[in-house]
Backbone as CSV, one residue per row, in Angstrom:
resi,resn,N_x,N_y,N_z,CA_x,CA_y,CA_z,C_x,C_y,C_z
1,UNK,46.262,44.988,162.710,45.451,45.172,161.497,46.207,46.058,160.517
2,UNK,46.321,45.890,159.164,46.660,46.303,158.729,46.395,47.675,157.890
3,UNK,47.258,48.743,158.104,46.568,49.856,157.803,46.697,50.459,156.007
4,UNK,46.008,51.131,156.436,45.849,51.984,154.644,46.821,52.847,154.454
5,UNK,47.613,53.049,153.763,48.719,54.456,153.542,47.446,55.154,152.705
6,UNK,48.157,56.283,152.802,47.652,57.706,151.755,48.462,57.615,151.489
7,UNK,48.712,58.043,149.946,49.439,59.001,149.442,48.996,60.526,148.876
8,UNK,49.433,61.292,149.678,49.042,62.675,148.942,49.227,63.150,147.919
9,UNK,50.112,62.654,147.052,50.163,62.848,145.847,49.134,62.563,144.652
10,UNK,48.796,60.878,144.894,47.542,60.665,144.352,46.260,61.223,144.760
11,UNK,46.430,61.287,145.905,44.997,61.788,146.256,44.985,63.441,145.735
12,UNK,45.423,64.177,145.221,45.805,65.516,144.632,45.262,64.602,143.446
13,UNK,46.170,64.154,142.762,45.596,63.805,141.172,44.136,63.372,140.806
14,UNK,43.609,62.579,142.416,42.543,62.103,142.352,41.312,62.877,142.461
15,UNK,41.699,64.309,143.198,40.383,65.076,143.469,40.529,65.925,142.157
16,UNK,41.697,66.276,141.152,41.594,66.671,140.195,40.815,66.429,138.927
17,UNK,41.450,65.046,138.735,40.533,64.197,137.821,39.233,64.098,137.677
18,UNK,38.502,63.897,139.341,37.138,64.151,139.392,36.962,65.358,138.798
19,UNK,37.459,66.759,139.583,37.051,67.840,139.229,36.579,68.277,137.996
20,UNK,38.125,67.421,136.886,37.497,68.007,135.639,36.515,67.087,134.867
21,UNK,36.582,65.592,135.639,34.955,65.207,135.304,34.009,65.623,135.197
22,UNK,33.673,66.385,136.579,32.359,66.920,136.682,32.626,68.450,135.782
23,UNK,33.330,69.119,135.604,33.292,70.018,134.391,32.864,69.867,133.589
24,UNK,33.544,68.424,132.873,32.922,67.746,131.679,32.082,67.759,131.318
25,UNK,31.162,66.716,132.046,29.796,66.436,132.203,28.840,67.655,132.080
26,UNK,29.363,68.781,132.990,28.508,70.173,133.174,28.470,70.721,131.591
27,UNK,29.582,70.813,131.113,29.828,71.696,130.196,28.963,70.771,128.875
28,UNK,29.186,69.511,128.854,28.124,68.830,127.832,26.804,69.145,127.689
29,UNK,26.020,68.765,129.558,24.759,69.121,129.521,24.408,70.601,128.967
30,UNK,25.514,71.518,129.671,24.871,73.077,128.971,25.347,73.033,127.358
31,UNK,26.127,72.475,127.085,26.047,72.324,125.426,25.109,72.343,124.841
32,UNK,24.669,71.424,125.238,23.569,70.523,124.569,22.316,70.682,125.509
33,UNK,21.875,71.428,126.358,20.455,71.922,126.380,19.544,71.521,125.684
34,UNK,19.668,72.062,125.059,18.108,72.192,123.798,18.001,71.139,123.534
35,UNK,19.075,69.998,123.510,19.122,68.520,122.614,18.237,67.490,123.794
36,UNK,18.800,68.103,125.029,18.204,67.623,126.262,16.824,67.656,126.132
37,UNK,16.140,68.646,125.919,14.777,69.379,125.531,13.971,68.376,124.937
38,UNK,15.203,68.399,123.840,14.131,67.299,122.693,14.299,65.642,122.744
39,UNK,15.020,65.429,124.179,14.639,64.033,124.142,14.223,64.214,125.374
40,UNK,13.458,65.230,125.931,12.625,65.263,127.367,11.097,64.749,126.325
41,UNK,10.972,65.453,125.127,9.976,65.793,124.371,9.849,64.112,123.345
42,UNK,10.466,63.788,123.140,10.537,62.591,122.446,11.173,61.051,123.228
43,UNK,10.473,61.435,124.686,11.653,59.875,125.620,11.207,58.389,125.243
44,UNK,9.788,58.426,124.345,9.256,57.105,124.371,10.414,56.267,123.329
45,UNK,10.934,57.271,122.543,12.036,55.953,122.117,13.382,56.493,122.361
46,UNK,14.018,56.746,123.722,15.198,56.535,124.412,15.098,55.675,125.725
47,UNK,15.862,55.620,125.883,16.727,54.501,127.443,17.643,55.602,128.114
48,UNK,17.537,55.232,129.091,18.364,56.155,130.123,19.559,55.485,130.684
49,UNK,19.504,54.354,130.243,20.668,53.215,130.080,21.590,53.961,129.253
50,UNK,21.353,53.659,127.821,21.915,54.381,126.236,22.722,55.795,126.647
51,UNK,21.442,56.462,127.124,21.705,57.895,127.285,23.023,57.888,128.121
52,UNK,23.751,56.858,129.710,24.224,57.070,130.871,25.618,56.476,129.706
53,UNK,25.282,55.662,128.942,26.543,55.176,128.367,26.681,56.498,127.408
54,UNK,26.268,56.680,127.020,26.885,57.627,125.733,27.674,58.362,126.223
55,UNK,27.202,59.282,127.214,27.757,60.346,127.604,28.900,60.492,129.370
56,UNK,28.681,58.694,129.534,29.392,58.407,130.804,29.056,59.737,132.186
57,UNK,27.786,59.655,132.281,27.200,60.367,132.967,27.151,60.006,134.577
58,UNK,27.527,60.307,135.027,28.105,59.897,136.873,27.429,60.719,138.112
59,UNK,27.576,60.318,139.500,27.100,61.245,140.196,26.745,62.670,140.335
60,UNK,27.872,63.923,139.606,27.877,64.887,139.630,27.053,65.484,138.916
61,UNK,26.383,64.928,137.365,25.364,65.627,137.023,23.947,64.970,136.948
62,UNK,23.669,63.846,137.062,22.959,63.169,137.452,21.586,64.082,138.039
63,UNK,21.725,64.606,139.145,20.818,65.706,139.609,20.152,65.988,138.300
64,UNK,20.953,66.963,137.246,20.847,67.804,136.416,19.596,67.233,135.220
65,UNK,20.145,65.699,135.264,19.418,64.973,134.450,17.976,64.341,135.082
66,UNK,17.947,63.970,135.839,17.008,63.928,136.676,15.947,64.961,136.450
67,UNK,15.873,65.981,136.479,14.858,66.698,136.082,14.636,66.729,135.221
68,UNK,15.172,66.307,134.332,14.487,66.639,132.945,14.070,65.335,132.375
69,UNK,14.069,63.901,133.063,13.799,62.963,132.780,12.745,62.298,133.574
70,UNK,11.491,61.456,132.830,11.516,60.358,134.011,11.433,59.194,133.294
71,UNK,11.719,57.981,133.881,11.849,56.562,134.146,10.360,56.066,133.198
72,UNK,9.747,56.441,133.678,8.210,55.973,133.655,8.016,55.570,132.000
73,UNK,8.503,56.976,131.196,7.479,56.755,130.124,9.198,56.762,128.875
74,UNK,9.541,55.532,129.224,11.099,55.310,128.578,11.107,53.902,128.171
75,UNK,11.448,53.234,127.196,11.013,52.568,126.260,12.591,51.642,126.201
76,UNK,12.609,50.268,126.873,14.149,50.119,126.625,14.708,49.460,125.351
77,UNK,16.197,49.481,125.310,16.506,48.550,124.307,16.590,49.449,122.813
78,UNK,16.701,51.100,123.148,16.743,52.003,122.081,18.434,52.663,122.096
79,UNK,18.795,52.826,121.277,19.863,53.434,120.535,19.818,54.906,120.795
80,UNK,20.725,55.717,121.431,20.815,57.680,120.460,21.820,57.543,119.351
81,UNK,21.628,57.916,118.256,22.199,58.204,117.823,23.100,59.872,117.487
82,UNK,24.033,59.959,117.393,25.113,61.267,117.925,24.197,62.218,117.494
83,UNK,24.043,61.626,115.832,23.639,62.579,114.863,22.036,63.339,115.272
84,UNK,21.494,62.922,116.135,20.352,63.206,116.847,20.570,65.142,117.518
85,UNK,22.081,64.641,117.622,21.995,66.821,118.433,22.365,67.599,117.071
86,UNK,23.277,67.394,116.146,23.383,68.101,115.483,21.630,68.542,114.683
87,UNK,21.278,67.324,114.511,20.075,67.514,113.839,19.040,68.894,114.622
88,UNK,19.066,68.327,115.772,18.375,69.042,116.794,19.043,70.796,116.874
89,UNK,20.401,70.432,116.752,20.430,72.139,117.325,20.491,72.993,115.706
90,UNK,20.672,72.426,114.343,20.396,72.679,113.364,19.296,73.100,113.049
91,UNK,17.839,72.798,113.702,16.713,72.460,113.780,16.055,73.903,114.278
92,UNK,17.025,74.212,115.596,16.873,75.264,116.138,17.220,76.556,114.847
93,UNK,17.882,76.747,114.119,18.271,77.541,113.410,17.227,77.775,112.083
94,UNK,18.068,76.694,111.429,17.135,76.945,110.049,16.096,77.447,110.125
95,UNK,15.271,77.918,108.724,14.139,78.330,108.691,13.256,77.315,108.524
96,UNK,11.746,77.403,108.235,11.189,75.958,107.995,11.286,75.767,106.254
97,UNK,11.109,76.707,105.512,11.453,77.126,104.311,12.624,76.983,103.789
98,UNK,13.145,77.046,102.671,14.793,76.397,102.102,15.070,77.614,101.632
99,UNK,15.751,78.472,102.061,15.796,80.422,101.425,17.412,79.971,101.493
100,UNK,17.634,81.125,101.380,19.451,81.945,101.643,18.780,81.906,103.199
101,UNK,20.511,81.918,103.952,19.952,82.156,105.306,20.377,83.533,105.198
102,UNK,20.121,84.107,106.575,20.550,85.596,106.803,21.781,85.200,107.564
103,UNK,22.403,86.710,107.619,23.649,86.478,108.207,23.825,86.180,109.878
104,UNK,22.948,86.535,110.049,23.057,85.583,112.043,22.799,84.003,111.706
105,UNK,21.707,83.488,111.140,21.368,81.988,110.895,22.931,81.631,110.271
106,UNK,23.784,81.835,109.186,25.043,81.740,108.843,25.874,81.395,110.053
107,UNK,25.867,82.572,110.655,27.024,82.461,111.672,26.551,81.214,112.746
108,UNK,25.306,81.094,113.001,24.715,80.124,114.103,24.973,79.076,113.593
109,UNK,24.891,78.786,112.246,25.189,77.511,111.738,26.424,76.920,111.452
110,UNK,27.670,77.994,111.444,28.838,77.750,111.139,29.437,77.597,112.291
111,UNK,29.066,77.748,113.465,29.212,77.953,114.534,29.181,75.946,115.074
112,UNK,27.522,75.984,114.718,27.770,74.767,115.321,28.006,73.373,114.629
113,UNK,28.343,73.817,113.131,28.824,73.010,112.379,30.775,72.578,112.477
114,UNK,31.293,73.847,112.612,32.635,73.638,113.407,32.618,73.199,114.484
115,UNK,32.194,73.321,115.589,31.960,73.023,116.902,31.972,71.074,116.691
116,UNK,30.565,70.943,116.146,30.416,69.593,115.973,31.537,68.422,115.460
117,UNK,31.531,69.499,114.093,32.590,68.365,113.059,34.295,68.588,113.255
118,UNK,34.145,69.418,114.500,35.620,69.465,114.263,36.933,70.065,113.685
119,UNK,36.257,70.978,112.652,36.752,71.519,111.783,36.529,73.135,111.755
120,UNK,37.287,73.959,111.002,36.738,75.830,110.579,36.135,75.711,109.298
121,UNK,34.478,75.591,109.716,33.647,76.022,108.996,32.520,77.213,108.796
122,UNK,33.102,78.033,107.360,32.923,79.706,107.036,31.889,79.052,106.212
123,UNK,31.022,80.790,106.171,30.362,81.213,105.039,30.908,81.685,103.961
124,UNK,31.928,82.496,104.010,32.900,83.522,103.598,34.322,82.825,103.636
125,UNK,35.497,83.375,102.706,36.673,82.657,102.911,36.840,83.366,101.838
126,UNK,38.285,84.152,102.229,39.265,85.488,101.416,38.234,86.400,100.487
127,UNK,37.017,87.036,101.180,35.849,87.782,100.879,35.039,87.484,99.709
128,UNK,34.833,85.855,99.502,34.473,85.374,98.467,33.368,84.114,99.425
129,UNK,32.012,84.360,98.636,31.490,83.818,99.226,29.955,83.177,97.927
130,UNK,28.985,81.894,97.907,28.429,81.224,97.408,27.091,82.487,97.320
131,UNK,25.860,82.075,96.615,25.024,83.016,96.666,24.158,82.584,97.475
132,UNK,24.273,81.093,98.465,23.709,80.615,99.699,24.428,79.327,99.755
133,UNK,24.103,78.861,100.979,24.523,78.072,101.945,23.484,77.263,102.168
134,UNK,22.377,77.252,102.062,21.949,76.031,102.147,20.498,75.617,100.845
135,UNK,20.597,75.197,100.569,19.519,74.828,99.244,19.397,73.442,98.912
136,UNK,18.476,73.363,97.959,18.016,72.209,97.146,19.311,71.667,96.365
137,UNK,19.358,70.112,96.701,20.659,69.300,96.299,20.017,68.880,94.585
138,UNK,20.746,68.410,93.929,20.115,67.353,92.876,21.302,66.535,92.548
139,UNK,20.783,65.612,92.033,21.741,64.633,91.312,22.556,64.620,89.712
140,UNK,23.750,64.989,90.158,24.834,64.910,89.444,25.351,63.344,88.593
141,UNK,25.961,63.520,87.282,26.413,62.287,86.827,28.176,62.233,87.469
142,UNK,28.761,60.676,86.761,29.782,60.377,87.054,30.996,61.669,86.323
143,UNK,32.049,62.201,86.194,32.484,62.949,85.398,33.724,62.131,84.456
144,UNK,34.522,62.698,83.863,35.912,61.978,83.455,36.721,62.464,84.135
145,UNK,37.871,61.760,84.990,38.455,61.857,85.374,39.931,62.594,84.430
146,UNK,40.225,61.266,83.111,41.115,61.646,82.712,40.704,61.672,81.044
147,UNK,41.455,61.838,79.820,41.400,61.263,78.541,41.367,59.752,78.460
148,UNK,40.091,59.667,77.694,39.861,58.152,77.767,39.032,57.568,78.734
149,UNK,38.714,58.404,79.535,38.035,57.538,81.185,36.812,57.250,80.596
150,UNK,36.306,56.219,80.643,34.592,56.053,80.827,34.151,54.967,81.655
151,UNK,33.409,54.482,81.487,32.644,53.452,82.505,32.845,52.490,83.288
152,UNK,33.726,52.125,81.907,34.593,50.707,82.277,35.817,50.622,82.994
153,UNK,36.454,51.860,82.720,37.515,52.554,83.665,37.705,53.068,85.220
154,UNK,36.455,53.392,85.085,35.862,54.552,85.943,36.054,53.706,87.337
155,UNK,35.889,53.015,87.803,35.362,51.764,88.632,36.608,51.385,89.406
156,UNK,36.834,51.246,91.082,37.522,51.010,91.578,37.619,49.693,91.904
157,UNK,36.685,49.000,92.202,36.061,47.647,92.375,34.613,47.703,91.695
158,UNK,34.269,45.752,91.371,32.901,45.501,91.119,32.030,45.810,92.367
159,UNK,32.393,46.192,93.031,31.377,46.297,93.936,30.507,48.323,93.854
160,UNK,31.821,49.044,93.621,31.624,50.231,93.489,30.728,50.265,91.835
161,UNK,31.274,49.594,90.966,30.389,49.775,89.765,28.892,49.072,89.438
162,UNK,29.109,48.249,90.272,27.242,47.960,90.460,26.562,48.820,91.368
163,UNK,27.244,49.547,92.459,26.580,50.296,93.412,26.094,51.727,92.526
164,UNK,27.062,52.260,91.491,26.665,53.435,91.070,27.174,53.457,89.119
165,UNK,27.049,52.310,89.077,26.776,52.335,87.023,25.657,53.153,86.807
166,UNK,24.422,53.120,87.351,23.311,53.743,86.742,23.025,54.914,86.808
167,UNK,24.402,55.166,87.528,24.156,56.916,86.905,24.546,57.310,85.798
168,UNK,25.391,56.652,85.167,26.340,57.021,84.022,27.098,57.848,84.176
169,UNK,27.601,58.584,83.224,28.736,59.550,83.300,28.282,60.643,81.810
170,UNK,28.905,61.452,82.708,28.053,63.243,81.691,28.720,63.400,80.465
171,UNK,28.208,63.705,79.390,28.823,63.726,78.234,30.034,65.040,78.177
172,UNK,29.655,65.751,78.795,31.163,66.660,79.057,31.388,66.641,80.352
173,UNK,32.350,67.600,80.178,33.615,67.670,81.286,33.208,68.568,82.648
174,UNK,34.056,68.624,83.573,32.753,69.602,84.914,33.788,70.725,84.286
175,UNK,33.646,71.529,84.880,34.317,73.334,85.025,35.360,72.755,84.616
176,UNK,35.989,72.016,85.368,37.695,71.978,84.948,38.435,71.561,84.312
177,UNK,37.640,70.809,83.396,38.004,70.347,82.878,38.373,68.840,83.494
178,UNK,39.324,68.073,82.396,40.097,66.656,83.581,40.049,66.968,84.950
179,UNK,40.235,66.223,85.484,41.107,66.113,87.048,42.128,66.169,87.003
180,UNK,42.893,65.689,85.791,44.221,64.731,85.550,44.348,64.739,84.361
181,UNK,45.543,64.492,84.251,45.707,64.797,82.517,46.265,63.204,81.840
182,UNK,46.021,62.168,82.893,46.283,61.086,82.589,46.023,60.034,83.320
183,UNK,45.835,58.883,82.958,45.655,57.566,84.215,46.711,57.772,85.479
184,UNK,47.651,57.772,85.052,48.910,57.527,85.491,49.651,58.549,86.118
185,UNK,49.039,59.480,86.337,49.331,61.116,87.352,48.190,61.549,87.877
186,UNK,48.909,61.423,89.261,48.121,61.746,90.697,46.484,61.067,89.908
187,UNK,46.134,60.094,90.039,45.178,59.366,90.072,44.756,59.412,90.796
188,UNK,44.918,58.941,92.198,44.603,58.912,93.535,43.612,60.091,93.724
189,UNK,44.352,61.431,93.791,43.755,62.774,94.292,42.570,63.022,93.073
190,UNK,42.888,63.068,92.177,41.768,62.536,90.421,40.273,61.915,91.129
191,UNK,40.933,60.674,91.516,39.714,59.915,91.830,38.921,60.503,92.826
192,UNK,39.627,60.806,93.832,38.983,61.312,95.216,38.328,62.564,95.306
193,UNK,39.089,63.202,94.128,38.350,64.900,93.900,36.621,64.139,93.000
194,UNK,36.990,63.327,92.229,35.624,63.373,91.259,34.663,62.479,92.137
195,UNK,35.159,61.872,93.072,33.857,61.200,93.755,33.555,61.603,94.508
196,UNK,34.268,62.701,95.221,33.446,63.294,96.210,33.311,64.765,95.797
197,UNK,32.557,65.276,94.765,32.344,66.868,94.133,31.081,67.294,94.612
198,UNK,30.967,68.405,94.273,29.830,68.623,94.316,29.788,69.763,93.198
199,UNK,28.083,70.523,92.420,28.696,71.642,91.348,27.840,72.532,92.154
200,UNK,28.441,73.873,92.100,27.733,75.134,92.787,27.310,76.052,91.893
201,UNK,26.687,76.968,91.938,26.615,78.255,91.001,27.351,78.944,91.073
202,UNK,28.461,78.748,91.094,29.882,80.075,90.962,29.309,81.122,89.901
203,UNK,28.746,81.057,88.823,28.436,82.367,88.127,27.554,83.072,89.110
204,UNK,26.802,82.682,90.338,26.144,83.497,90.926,26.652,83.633,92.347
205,UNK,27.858,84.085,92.694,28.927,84.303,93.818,28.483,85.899,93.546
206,UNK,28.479,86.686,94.670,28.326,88.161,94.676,30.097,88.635,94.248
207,UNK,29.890,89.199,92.555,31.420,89.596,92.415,31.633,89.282,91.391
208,UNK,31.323,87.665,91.336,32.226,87.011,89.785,31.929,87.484,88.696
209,UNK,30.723,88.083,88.334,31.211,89.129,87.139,31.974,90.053,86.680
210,UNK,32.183,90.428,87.915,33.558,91.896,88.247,35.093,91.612,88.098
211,UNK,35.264,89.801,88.615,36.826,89.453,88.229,36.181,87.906,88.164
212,UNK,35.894,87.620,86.736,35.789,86.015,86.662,36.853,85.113,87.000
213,UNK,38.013,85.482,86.251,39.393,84.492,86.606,39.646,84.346,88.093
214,UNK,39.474,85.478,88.695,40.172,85.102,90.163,38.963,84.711,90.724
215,UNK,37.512,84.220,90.578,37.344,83.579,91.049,36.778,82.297,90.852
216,UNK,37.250,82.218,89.429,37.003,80.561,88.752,38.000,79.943,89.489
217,UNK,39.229,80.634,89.488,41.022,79.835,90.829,40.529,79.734,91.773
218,UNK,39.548,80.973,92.541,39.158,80.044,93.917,38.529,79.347,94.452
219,UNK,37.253,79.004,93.278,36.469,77.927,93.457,36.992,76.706,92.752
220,UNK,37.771,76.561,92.416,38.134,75.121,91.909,38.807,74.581,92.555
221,UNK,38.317,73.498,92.801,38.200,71.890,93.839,38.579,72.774,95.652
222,UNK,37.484,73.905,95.337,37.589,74.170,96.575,36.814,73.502,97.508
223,UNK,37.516,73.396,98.806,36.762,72.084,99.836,35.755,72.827,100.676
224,UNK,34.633,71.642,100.897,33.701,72.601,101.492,32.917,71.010,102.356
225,UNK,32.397,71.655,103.275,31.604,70.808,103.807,29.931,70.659,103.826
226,UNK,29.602,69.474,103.531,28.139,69.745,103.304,27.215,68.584,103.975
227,UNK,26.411,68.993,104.508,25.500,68.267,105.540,23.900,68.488,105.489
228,UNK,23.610,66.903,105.201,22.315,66.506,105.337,21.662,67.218,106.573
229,UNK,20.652,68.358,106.832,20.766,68.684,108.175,19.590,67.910,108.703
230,UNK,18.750,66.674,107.796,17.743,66.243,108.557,18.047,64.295,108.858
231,UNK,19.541,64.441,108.477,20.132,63.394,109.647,21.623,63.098,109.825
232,UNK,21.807,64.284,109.523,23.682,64.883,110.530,24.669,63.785,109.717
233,UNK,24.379,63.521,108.546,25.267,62.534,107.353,25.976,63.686,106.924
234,UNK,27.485,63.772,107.118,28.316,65.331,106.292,29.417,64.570,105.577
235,UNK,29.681,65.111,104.776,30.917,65.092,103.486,32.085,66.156,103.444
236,UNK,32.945,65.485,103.586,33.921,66.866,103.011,33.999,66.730,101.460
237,UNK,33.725,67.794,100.716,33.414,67.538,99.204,34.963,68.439,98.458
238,UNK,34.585,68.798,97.249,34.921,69.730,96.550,34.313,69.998,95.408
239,UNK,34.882,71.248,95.154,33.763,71.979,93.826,34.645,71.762,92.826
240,UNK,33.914,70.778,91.712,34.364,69.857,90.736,33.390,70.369,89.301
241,UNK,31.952,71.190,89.677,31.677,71.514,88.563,30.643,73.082,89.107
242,UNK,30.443,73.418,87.908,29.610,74.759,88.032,28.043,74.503,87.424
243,UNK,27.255,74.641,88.465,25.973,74.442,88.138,25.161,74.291,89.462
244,UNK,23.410,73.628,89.271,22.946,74.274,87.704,22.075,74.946,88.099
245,UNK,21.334,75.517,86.503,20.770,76.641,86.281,20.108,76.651,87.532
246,UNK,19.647,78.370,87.119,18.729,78.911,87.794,17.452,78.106,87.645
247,UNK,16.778,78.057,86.333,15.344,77.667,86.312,15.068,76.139,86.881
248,UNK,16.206,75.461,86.835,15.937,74.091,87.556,15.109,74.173,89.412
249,UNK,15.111,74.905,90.193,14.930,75.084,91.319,16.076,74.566,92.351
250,UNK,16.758,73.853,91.962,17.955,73.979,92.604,19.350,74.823,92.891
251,UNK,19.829,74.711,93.703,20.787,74.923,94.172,22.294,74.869,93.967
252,UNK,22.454,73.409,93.906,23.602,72.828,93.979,23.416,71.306,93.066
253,UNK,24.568,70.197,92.924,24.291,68.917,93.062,24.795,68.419,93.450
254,UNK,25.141,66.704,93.407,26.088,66.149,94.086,26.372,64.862,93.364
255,UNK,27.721,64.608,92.729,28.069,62.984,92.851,27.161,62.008,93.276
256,UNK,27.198,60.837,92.065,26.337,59.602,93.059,26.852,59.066,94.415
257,UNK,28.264,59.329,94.319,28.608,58.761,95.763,28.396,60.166,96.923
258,UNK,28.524,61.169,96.741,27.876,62.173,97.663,26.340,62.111,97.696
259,UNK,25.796,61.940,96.908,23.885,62.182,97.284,23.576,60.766,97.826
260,UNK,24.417,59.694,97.224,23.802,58.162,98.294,24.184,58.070,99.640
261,UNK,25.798,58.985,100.141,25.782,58.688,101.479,25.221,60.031,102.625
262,UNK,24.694,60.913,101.670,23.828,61.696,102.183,22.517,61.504,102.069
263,UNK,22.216,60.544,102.055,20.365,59.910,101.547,20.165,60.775,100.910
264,UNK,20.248,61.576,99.941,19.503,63.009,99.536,19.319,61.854,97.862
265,UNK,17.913,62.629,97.260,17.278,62.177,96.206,16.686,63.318,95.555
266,UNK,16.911,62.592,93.640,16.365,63.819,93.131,14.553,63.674,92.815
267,UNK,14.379,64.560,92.264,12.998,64.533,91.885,11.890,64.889,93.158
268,UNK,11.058,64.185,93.284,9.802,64.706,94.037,10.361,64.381,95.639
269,UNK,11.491,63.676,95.735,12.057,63.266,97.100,13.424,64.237,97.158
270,UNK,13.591,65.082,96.595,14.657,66.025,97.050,14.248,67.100,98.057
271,UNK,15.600,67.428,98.849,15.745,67.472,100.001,17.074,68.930,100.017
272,UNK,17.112,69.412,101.021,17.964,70.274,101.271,19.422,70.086,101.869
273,UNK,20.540,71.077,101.313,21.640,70.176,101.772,22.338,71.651,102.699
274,UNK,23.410,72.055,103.602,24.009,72.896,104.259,25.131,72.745,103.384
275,UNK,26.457,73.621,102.884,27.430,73.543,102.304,27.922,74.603,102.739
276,UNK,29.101,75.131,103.005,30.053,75.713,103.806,31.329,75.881,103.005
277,UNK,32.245,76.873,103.280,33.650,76.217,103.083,34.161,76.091,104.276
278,UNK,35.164,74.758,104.298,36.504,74.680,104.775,37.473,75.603,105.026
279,UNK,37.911,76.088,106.095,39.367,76.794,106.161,40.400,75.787,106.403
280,UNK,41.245,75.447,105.496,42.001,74.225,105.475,43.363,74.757,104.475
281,UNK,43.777,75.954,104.762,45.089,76.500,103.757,46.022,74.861,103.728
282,UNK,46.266,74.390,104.854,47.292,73.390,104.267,46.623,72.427,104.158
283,UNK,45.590,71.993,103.365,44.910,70.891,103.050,45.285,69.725,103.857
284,UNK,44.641,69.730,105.050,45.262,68.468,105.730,43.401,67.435,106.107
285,UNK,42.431,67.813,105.803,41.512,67.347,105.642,41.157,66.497,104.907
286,UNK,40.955,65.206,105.154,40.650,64.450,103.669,39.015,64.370,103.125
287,UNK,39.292,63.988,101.834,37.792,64.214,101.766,37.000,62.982,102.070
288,UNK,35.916,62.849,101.667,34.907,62.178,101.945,33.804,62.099,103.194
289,UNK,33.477,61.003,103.973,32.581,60.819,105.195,33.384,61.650,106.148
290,UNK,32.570,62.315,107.082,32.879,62.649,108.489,32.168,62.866,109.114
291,UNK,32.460,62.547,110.245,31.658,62.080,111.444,31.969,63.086,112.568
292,UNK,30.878,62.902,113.429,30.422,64.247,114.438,31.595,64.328,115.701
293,UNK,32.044,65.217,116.221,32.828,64.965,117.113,32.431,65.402,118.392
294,UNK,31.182,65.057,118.869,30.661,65.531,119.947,30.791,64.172,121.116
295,UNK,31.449,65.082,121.917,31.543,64.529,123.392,30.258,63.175,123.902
């Protein structure tokens, strides 16, 4: 009969591999606790199918899950979506109210906003910091990119100018004026800065009255990240204009192409947005959509 070799070598690699499986797995579930919580609390629309794929969940924690689940009252043929924990452990933080946060809610949130997305995301950055972090979004127009830009210009494809013609474009310029001082120089970065902006209240930064110039330089097309926190949709943006007022009740605004792929709406359906900066000295972040990077 023919026998089995070992090799000890593999079998070393093999009890390893497991090992740091089941790490894995461990270190997810205690991640994500609380997220656990809230689909112990909400199972009628999850699958434990969904759930075993998402997270390639195997003998070793299985136990773990087991308790906090049952079979019975689970609904099949449902989806998780990722954006479901950020929401959730965001959830945990915020207030129920749209304020300034305090400085622990800050750090809790920057915490698990880097964590999530992948990225170093501050409140603060070279002791310069917004007069909050999370507030009321509104809707921003198209800007000019360059001399001459308008409507008809403006437009990368017909498909992009029927999706967002009806916003028009603002009769002046954001903070900075151009993007570009021409069609035909750095366009590319032009385009990509003005569609994905957002405008902040830089006149109300704790400071900027004390040295305006140095910090009109550091808020311009500074990158920041900003997230829908009531369904984990984030942007890497930049600050493209200064605004608006105080008496409006807002906050901040956003590009038509930032407030449509953040569902956020103005008027009686506006909504709150998280905004952050980026630590990104060598700009290696691109802007636009990004997506959650959770295990």
């Amino acid at each position: 009969m023919h026998q089995k070799v070992k090799h000890p070598h593999y079998e070393h690699l093999r009890e390893k591999w497991t090992e740091r499986h089941r790490q894995l797995q461990s270190e997810t579930f205690d991640k994500h606790k609380d997220s656990f919580e809230w689909f112990v609390n909400n199972s009628k629309q999850l699958t434990i199918g969904t759930l075993a794929g998402i997270f390639l969940l195997t003998s070793p924690i299985i136990p773990k899950i087991q308790t906090a689940f049952s079979s019975n009252n689970v609904v099949a043929d449902k989806t998780i979506d990722k954006g479901t924990f950020v929401i959730n452990d965001l959830k945990n933080v915020l207030p129920q109210d749209v304020r300034p946060l305090t400085q622990e809610e800050e750090k809790s949130v920057g915490e698990i906003l880097s964590r999530d997305y992948g990225m170093n995301v501050v409140q603060e950055l070279d002791g310069k910091r917004l007069n909050t972090t999370y507030g009321i979004i509104g809707q921003e127009q198209h800007l000019a990119r360059y001399p001459g830009d308008n409507m008809l210009t403006h437009f990368d494809s017909p498909i992009e100018q029927e999706k967002y013609w009806d916003y028009g474009m603002a009769p002046g310029l954001g903070a900075w004026g151009y993007f570009t001082n021409s069609q035909n120089s750095t366009i590319e970065k032009a385009t990509e800065r003005e569609k994905y902006y957002i405008a902040v209240q830089t006149f109300l930064a704790p400071g900027f009255k004390d040295n305006v110039k140095e910090y009109v330089d550091f808020f311009k097309y500074r990158k920041m990240l900003i997230v829908n926190p009531q369904n984990g949709k984030a942007m890497v943006v930049v600050v493209g204009d200064a605004g608006p007022a105080q008496w409006t009740g807002k906050s901040l605004g956003g590009s038509p192409e930032v407030m449509t792929y953040l569902e956020r709406y103005d008027g009686s359906q506006r909504g709150p947005v998280l905004y952050f900066f980026i630590d990104d000295p060598s700009d290696k972040i691109p802007l636009g959509p990004i997506y959650l990077k959770i295990l």
